[in-house]
Every structure is written in structure tokens, then in C-alpha cells.
ZADO-1210 file (C-alpha; in nm, 4 decimals, padded with zeros to 6 digits):
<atoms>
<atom x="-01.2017" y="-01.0380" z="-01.9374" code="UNK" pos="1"/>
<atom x="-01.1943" y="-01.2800" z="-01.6293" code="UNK" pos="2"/>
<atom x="-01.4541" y="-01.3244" z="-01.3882" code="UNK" pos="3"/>
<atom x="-01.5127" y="-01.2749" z="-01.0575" code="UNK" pos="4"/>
<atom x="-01.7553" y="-01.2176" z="-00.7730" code="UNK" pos="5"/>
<atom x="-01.7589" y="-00.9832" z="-00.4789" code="UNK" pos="6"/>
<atom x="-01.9560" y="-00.8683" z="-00.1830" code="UNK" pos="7"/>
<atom x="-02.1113" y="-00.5221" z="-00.1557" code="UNK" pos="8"/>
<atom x="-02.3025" y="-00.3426" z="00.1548" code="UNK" pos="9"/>
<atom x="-02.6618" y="-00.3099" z="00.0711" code="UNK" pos="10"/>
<atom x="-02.5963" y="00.0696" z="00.0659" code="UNK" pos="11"/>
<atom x="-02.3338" y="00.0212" z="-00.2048" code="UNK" pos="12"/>
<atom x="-02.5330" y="-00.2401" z="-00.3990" code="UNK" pos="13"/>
<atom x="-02.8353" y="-00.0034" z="-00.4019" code="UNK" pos="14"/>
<atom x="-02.5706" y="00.3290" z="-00.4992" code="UNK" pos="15"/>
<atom x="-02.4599" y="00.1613" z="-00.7494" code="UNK" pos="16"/>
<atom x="-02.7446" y="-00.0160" z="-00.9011" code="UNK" pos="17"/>
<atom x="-02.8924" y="00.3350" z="-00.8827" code="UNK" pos="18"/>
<atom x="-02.5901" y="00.5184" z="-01.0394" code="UNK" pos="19"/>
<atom x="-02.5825" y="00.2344" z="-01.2981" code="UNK" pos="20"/>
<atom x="-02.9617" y="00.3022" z="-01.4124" code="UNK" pos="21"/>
<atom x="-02.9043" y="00.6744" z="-01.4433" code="UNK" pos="22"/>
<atom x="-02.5737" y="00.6586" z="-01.6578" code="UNK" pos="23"/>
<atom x="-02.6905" y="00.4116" z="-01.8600" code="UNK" pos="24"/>
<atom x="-02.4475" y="00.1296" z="-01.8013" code="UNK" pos="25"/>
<atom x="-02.3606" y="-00.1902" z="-01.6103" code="UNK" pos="26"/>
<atom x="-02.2747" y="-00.1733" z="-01.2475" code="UNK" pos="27"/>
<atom x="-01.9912" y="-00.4053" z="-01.3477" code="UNK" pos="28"/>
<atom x="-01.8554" y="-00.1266" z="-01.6491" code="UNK" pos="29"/>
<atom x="-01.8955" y="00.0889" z="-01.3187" code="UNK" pos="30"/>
<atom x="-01.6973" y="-00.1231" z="-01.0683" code="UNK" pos="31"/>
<atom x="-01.4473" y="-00.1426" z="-01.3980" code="UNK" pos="32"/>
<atom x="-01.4171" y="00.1791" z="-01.4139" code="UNK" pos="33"/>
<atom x="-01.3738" y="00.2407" z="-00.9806" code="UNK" pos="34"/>
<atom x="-01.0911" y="-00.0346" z="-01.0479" code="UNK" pos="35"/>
<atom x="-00.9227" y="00.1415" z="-01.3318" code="UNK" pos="36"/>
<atom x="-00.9218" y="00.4899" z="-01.1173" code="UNK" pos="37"/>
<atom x="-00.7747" y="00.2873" z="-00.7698" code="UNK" pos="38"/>
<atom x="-00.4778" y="00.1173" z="-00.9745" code="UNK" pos="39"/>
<atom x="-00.4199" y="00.4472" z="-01.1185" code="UNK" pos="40"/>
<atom x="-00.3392" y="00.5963" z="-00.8058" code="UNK" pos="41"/>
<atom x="-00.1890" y="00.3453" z="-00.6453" code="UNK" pos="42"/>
<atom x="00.1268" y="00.2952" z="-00.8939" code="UNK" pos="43"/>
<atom x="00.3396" y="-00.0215" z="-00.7764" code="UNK" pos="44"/>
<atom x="00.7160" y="00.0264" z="-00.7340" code="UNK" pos="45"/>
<atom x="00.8972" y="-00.2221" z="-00.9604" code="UNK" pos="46"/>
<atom x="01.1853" y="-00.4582" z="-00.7796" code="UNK" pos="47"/>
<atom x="01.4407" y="-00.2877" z="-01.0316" code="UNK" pos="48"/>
<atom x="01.3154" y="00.0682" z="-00.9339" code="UNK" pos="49"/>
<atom x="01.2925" y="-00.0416" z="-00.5187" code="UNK" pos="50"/>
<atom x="01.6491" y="-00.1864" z="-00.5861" code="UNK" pos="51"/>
<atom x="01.7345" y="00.1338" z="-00.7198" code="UNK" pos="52"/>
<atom x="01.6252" y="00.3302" z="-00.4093" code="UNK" pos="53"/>
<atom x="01.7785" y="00.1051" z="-00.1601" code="UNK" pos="54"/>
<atom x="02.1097" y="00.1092" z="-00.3605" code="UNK" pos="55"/>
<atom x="02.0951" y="00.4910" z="-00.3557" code="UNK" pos="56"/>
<atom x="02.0336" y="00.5158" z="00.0382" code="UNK" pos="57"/>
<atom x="02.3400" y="00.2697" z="00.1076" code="UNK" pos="58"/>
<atom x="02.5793" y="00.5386" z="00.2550" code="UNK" pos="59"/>
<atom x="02.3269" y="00.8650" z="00.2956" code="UNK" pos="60"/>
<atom x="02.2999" y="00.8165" z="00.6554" code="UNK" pos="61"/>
<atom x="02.5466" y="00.8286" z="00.9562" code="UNK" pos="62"/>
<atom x="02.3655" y="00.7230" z="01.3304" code="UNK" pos="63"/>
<atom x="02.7290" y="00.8547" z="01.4985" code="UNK" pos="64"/>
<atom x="02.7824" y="00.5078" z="01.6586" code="UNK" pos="65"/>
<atom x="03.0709" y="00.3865" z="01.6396" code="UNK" pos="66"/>
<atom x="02.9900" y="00.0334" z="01.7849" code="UNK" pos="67"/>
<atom x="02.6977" y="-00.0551" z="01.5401" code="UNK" pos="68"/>
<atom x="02.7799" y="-00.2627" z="01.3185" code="UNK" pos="69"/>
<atom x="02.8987" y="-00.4732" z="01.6439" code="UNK" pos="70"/>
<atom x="02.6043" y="-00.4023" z="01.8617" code="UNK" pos="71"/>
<atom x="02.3247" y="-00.3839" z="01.6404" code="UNK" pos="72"/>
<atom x="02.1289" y="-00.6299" z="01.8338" code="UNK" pos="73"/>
<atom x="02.1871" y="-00.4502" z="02.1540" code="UNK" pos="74"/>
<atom x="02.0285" y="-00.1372" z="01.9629" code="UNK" pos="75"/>
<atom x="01.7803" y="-00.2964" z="01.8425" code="UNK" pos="76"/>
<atom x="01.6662" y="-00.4597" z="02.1218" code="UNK" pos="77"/>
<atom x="01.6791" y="-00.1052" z="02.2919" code="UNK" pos="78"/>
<atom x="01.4897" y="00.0425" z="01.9970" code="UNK" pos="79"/>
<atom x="01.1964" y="-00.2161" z="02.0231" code="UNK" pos="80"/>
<atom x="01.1897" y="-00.1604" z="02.3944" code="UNK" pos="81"/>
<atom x="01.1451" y="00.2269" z="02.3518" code="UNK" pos="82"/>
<atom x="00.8269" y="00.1413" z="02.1034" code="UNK" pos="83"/>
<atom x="00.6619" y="-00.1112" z="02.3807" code="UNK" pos="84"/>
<atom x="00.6760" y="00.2252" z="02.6010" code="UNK" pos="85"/>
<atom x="00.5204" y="00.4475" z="02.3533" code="UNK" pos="86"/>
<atom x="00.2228" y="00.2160" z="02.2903" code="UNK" pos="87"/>
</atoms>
């Protein structure tokens, strides 16, 4: 195991430290397990499998532009213009 240190609310400290004492275990073996559950459901796309999925889109979409590949910084430009409006 590796070490390491963190900073918790007082309301989380106290939680825990109280959850801790009525299971029976360490508030680490509890942050451990809080750890365990996040990285579970956070699963982290591999570069071969995001590779994959870009590979796959190449060719999936059509804008109907038939000047952007030689204007794409005009179209940009216009696209970034139409988000400063929005916000």
C-alpha cells in the first residue's frame, strides 16, 4: 500500500469517524473502500480503445459544405463567434 494524506470537512471527518466506530473498521479501510466504488464507476477509456472510436467516426458524418476542408478557419472562427453570443 502507499501512503498518503488528505483533507476532509469537519462534517466528513466526524461521518466518517462515526461510521468507522459503528462498522468496526478504519476510516482509512473506509475511504479504501469509497475509492474502490469511484474507480469502479468511472472506467478510463484506453488510447487503443479511444483510437478505435475516432478511427470508426472518420467518414460517419457529412456537414454539406463543400468549401471545408478550404475554409475551416473561416468556420471556425464563425462557430466560436456564435458561442461568445450564447454565453
Amino acid at each position: 500500500m502507499k501512503r498518503t494524506q488528505i483533507q476532509l470537512t469537519e462534517a466528513q471527518f466526524f461521518e466518517l469517524k462515526n461510521l468507522s466506530s459503528s462498522r468496526n473498521t478504519s476510516m482509512a479501510e473506509l475511504i479504501r473502500q469509497a475509492v474502490d466504488s469511484f474507480l469502479d464507476s468511472s472506467p478510463v477509456i484506453s488510447r487503443d480503445e479511444r483510437k478505435r472510436r475516432a478511427i470508426a467516426a472518420v467518414g460517419q458524418f457529412h456537414s454539406g459544405l463543400g468549401d471545408l476542408a478550404a475554409d475551416h478557419d473561416r468556420y471556425l472562427e464563425g462557430a466560436y463567434a456564435d458561442d461568445d453570443d450564447i454565453h
